[in-house]
C-alpha positions as CSV (number, residue, x, y, z in Angstrom):
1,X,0.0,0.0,0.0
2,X,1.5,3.2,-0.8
3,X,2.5,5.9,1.7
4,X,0.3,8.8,2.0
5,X,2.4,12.0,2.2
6,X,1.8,14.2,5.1
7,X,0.2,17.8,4.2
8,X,3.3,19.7,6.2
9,X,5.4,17.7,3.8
10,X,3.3,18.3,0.6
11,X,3.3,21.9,1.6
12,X,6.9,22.2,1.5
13,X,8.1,21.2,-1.8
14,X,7.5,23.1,-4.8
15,X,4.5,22.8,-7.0
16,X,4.5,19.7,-9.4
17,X,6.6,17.6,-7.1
18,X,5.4,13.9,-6.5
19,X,5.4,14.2,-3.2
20,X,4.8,10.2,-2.5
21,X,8.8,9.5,-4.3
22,X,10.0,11.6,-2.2
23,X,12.3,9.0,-0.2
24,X,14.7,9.7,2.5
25,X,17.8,9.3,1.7
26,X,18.8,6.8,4.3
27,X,16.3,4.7,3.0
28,X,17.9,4.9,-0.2
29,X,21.3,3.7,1.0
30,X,20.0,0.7,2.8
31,X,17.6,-0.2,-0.4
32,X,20.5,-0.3,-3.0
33,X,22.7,-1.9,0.0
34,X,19.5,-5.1,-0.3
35,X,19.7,-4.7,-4.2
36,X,23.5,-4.9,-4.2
37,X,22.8,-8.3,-2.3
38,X,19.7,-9.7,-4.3
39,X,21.6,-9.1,-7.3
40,X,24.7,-11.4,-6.0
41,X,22.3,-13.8,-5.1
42,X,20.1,-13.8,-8.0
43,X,23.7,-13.8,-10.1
44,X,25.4,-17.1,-8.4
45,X,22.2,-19.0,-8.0
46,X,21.6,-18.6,-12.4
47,X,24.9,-19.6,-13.0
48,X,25.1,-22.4,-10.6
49,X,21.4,-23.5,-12.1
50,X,22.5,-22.9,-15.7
51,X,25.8,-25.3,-15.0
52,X,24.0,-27.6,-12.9
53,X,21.4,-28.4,-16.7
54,X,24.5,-27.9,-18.9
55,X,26.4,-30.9,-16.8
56,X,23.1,-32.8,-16.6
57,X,22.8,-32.9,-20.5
58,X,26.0,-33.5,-21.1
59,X,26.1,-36.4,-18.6
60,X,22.9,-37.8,-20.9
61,X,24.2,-36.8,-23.8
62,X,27.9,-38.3,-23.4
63,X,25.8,-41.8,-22.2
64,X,23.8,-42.1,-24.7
65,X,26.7,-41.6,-27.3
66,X,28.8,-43.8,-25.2
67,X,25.6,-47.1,-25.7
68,X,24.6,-45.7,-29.4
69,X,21.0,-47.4,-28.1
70,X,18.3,-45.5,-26.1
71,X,16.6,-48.2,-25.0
72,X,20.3,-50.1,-24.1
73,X,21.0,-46.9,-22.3
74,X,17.9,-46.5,-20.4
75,X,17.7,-50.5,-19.4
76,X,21.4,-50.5,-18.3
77,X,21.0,-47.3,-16.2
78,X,18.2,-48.8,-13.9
79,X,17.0,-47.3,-11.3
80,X,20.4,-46.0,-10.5
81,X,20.0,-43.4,-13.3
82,X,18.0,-40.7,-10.8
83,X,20.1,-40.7,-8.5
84,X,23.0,-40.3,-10.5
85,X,21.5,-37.3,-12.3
86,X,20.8,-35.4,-8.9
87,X,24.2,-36.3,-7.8
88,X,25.8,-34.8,-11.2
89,X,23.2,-31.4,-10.9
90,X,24.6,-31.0,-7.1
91,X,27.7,-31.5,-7.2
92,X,27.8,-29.2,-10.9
93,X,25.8,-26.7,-9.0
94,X,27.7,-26.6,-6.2
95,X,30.9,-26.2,-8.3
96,X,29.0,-23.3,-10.6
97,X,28.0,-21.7,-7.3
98,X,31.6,-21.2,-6.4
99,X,32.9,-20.4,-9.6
100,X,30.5,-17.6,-9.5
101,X,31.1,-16.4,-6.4
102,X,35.1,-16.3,-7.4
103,X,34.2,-14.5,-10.2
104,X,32.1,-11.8,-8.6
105,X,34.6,-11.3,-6.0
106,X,37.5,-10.8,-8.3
107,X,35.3,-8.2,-10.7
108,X,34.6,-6.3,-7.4
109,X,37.8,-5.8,-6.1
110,X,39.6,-4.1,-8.5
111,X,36.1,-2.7,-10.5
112,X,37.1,0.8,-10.0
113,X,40.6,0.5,-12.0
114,X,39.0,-2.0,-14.4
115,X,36.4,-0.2,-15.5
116,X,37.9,3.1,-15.9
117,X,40.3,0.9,-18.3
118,X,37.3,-0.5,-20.4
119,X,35.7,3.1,-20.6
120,X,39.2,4.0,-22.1
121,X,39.5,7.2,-19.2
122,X,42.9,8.6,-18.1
123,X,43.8,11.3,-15.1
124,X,44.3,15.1,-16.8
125,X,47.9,16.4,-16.3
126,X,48.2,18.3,-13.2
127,X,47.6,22.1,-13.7
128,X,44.9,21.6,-16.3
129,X,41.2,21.7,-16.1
130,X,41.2,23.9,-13.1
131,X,37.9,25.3,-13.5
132,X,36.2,21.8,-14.2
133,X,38.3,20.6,-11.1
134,X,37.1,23.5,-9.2
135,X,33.4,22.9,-10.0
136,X,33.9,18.9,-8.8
137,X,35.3,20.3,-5.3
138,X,32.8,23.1,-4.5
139,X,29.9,20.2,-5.3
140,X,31.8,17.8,-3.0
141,X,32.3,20.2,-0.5
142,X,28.6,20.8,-0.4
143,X,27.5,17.0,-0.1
144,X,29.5,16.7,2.5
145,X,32.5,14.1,0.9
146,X,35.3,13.9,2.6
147,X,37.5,14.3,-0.2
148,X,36.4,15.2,-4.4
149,X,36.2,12.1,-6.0
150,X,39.1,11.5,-8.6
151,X,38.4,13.1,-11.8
152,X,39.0,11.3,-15.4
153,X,39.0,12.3,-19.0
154,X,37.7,10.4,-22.0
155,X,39.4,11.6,-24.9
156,X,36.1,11.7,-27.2
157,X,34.3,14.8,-28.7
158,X,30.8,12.9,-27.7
159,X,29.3,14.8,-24.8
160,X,28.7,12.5,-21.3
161,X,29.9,12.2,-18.2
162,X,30.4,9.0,-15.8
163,X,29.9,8.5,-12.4
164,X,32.0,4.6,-10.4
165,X,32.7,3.2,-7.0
166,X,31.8,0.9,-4.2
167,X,31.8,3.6,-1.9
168,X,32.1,7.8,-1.3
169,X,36.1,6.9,-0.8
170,X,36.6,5.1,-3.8
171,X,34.0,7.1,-6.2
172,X,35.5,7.9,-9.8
173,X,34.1,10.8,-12.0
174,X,35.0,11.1,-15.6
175,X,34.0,14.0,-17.9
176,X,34.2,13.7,-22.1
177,X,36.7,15.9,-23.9
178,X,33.6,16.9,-25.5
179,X,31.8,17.9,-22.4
180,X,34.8,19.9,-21.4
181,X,35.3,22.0,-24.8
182,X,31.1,22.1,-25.4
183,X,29.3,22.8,-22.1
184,X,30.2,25.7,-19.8
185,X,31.7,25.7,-16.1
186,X,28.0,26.0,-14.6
187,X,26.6,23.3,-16.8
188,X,29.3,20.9,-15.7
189,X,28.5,21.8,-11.9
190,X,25.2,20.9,-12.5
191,X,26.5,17.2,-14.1
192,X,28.7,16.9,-11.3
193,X,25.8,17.5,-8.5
194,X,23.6,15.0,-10.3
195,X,27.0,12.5,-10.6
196,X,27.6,13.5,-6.4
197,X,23.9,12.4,-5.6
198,X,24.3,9.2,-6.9
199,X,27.4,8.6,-4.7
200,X,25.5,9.9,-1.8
201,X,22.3,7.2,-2.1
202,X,25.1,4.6,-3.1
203,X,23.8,4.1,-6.5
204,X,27.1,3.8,-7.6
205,X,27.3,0.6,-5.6
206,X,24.4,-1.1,-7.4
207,X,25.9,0.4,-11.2
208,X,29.6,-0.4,-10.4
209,X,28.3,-4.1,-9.3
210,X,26.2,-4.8,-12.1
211,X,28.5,-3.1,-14.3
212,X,31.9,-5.3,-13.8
213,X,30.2,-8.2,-13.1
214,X,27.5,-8.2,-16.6
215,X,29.1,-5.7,-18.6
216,X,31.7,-8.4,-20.0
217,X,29.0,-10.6,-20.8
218,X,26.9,-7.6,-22.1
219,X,29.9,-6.8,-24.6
220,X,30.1,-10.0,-25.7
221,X,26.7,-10.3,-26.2
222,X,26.4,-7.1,-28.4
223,X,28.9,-8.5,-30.5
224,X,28.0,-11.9,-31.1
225,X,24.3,-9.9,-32.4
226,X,26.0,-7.8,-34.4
227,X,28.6,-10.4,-36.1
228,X,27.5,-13.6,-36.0
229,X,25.3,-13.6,-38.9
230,X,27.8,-12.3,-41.0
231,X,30.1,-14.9,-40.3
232,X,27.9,-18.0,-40.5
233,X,26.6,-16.3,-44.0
234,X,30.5,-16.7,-44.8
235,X,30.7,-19.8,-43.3
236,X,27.6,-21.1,-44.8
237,X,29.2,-20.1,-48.4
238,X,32.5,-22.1,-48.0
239,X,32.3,-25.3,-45.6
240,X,30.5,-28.2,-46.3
241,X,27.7,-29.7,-44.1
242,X,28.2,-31.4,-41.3
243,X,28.0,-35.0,-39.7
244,X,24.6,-35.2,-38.1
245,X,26.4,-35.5,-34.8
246,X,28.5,-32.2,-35.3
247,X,24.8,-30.4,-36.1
248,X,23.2,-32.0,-33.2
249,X,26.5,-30.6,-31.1
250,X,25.3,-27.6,-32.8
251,X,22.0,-27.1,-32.4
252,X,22.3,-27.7,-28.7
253,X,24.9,-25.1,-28.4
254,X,22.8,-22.6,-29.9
255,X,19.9,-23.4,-27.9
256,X,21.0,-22.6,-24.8
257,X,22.9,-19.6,-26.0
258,X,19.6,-18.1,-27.1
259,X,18.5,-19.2,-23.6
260,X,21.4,-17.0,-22.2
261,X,20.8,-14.3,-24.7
262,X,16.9,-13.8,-23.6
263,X,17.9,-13.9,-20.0
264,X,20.1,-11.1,-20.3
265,X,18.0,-9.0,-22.5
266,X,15.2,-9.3,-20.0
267,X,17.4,-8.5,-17.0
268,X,18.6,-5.2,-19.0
269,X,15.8,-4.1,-19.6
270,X,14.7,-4.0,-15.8
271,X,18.7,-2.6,-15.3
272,X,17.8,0.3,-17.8
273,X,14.9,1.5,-16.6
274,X,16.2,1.1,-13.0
275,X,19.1,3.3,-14.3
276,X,16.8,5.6,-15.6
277,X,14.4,6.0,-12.5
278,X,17.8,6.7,-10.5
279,X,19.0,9.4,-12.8
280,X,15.7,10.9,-12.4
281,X,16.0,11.5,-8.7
282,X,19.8,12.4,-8.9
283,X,18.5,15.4,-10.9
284,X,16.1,16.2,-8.1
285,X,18.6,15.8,-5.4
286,X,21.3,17.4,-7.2
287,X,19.2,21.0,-7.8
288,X,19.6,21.0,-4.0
289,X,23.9,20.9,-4.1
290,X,23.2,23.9,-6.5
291,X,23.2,27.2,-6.0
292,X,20.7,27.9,-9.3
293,X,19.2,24.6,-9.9
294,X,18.0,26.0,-13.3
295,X,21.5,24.9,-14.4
296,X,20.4,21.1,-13.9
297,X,17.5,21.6,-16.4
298,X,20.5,23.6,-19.2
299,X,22.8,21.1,-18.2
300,X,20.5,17.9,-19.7
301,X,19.1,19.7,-22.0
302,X,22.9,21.0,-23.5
303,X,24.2,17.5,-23.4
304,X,21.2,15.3,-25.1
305,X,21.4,18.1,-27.5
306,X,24.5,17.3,-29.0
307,X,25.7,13.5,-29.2
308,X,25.9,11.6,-25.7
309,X,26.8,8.0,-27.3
310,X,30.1,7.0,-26.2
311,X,32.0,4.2,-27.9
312,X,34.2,2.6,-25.1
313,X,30.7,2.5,-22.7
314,X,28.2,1.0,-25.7
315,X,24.7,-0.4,-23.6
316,X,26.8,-2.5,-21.5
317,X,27.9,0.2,-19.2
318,X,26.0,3.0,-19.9
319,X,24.3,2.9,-16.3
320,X,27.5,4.3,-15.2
321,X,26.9,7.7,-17.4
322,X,25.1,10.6,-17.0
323,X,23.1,10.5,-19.7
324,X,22.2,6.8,-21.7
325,X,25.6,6.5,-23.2
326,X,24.7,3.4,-25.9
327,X,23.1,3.9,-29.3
328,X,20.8,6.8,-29.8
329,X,17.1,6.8,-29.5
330,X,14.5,8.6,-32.0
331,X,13.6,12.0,-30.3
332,X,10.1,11.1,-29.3
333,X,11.1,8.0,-27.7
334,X,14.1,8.8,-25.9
335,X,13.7,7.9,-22.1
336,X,15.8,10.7,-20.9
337,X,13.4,13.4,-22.2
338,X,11.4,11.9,-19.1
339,X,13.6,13.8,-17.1
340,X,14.0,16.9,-19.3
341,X,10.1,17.1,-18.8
342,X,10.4,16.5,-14.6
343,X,12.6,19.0,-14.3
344,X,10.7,21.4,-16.4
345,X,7.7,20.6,-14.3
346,X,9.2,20.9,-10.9
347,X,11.3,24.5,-11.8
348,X,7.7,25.6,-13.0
349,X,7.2,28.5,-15.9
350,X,11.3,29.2,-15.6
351,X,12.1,25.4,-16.9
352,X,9.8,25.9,-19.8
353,X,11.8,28.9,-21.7
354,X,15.3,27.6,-23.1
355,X,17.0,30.4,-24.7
356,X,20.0,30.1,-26.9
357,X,23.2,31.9,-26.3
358,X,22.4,34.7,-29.1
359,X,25.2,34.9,-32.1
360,X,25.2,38.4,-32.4
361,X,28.2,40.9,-33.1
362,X,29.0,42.9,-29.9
363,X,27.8,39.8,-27.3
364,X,30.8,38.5,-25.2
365,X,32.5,35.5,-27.3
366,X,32.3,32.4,-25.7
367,X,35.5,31.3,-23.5
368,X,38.4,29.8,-25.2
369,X,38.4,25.7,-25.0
370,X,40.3,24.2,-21.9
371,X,43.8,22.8,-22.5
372,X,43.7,19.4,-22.1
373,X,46.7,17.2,-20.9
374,X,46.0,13.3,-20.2
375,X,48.1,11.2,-18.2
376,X,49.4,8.3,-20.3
377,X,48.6,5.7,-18.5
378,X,45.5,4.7,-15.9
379,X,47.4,3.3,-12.4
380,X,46.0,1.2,-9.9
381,X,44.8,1.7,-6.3
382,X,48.0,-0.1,-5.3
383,X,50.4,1.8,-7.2
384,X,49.3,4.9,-5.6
């Protein structure tokens, strides 16, 4: 049953505001802490399920092969057959549990450095970007951080900004080359205290999570789609056909990866529009780090006007960005116009209005582009 806001709370928030999202933030923390922990859950227990069936066919498979008789295979196995096919799904999901488990832990602990790698970010030079590095501390400072989270640079003329880490201590915020030469100092604020929120209701816990432990199998997912048929076209134009037992080896192979394949689209598209629903509320909580929050609504609007898409994040880790980072969406359907619209409604009749900087002769020219210096490599947590 859904809360009923109190009228000393609906009173206090500006008009057009949902009051019954509105969500303390403490609540927040502990809620993405529980989905942090369903997701490891959900994410051992499919893999240990999905070896525990692949091992089971195989063991039936490899018996049968081994007879060459069904009915042979069936007679000989007895009524011992059962209860070697629950010993064979056990013990394989017992060993997929802890191969999954291994290989969520290892992701995790070096996710920050990895995936800073993958999104193809390195440190600016020191001395440079002193404005943009500026803006970063003054919306740290007002969140309350201990220390401004590192800040990256992706050497693209695409215009995004990313947002990583476990916790407020090991947060990692990365800017485009693009942003930086195409978006002004206040816009960038306003990116950063959207980026900042996140860190604060540890959303960045739930994206870094999902993000180095499915964004591999999201990549290669993306590019199996987008190559495969091409090659087995080739293929299909220059081998000859198989024994029956090579297309039986075959078929079976690619029936469970388009089992894998629908699985992961499915649990994407719940990830994306979780991302999105979180973005949404970062704007709202980042107009309060802000001195004019009217810079949150110039600051989406500026950047889904020129071209977000990034090629190092793709779909696979664009929950990590500020705005959807993968391929572009027509203009009437794309999701982040959601929040262009929110904003609008909750700054009122000042949201609605956005005017231009007018090219005219005699109007102050826009601020030279920043010098950008990149570091020339990314190092680790260790080496520093």
């Amino acid at each position: 049953m859904t809360r009923r806001p109190s009228p000393t709370l609906a009173n206090a928030v500006a008009p057009g505001v949902r009051v019954e999202r509105i969500e303390p933030l403490q609540r927040r923390i502990e809620r993405n802490r529980l989905r942090f922990a369903g997701f490891m859950t959900l994410f051992t227990v499919s893999v240990a399920s999905s070896f525990a069936v692949l091992a089971t066919l195989v063991f039936l498979v490899v018996g049968y092969l081994a007879l060459r008789d069904t009915e042979l295979f069936w007679r000989s196995s007895g009524p011992e057959l059962g209860r070697l096919i629950a010993l064979v799904a056990a013990g394989s999901f017992g060993v997929g549990f802890a191969l999954a488990w291994v290989w969520a832990l290892v992701q995790l602990g070096r996710s920050e450095t990895v995936l800073v790698q993958r999104l193809g970010a390195r440190m600016p030079a020191g001395g440079t970007l002193l404005p943009t590095k500026s803006a970063l501390r003054d919306i740290a400072i007002a969140a309350g951080l201990a220390k401004p989270p590192r800040l990256y640079v992706i050497d693209t003329p695409k215009v995004n900004a990313f947002v990583l880490g476990r916790s407020p201590d090991r947060a990692r915020i990365g800017v485009t080359r693009g942003m930086l030469e195409k978006v002004g100092i206040d816009e960038q604020r306003a990116v950063f205290a959207n980026l900042v929120a996140r860190i604060l209701s540890r959303d960045t816990l739930w994206a870094t999570a999902v993000s180095a432990i499915m964004g591999p199998i999201w990549a290669m997912r993306d590019h199996d789609l987008r190559y495969e048929p091409a090659r087995h076209a080739a293929e299909s134009g220059t081998s000859e056909q198989g024994t029956p037992t090579e297309d039986d080896w075959r078929g079976a192979v690619l029936v469970i990866y388009g089992l894998l394949v629908i699985v992961t689209e499915v649990f994407a598209h719940f990830h994306q529009e979780a991302a999105w629903r979180a973005n949404e509320k970062a704007d709202a909580e980042g107009m309060m780090l802000l001195k004019d929050p009217r810079s949150m609504l110039r600051a989406i609007e500026q950047v889904l006007e020129r071209d977000n898409h990034v090629p190092s994040a793709g779909d696979a880790y664009s929950q990590l960005f500020y705005c959807w980072a993968g391929f572009g969406f027509a203009p009437e359907d794309d999701p982040e116009m959601r929040r262009v619209a929110r904003l609008r409604e909750t700054l009122g009749a000042e949201g609605v209005p956005y005017v231009p900087r007018p090219n005219v002769p005699g109007w102050p020219a826009a601020p030279p582009p920043p010098r950008i210096e990149l570091a020339e490599e990314v190092l680790s947590d260790d080496a520093r």
